[in-house]
C-alpha positions as CSV (number, residue, x, y, z in Angstrom):
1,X,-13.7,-13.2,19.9
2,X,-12.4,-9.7,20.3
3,X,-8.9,-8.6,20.1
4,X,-8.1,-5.4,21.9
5,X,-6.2,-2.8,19.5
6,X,-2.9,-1.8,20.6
7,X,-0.9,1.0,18.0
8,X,1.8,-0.5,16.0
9,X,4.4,1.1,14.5
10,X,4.2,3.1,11.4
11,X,7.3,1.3,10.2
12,X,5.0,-1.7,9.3
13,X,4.0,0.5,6.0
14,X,7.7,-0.1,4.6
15,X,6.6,-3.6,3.9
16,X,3.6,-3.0,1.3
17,X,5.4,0.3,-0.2
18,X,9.3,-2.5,-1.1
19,X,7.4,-5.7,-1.6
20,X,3.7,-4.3,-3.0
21,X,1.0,-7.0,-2.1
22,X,2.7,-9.7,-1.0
23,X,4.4,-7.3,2.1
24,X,0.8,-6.0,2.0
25,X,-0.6,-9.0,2.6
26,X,2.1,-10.0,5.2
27,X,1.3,-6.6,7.2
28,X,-2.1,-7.4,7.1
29,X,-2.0,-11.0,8.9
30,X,0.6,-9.8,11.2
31,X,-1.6,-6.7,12.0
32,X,-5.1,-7.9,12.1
33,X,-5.5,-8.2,15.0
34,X,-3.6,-5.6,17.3
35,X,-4.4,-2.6,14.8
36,X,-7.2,-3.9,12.7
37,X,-7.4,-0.5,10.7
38,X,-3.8,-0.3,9.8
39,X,-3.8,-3.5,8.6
40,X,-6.4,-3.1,6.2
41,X,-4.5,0.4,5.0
42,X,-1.3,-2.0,4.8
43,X,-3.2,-4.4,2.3
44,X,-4.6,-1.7,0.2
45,X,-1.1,-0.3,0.1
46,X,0.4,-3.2,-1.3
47,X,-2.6,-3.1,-3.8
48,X,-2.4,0.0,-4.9
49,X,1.6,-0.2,-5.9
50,X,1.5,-3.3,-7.5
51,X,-1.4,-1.9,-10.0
52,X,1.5,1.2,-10.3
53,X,4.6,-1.2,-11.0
54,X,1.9,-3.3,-13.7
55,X,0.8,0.1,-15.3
56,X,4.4,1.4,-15.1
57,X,5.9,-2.0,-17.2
58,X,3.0,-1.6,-19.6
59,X,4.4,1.7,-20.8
60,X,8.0,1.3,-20.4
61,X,7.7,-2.2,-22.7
62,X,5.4,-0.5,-24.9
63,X,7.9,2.7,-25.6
64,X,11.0,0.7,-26.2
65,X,11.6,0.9,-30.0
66,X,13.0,-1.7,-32.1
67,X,11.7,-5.0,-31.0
68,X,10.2,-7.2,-33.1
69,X,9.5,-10.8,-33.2
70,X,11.7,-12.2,-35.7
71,X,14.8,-11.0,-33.9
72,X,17.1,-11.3,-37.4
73,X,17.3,-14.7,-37.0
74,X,17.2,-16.7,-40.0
75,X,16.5,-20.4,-39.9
């Protein structure tokens, strides 16, 4: 069955870019089939920025000085 494509609102990119895959992933079934391409672009967003927030915590927790296991804490 094919779906005619209609343009949707460039608005719907706000969704992948605040909430990474999962608003990707919402764009995408909400889009898939009005503005097939957009949705794909809307998954691959939300992809894309939660590999960036992952990568970005790996060298934030890796730069912070001072932490080690034992916390002081004698038992």
């Amino acid at each position: 069955m094919s779906f005619p494509e209609k343009p949707r609102s460039n608005l719907w990119f706000l969704l992948p870019i605040s909430f990474g895959i999962i608003g990707g992933v919402v764009a995408y079934l909400f889009l898939r089939r009005d503005d097939p391409n957009k949705a794909k672009k809307c998954l691959f967003l939300g992809l894309v920025f939660m590999i960036v927030g992952i990568v970005f915590n790996i060298i934030v927790g890796s730069s912070i000085p001072g932490i080690d296991s034992g916390f002081n804490v004698n038992i």
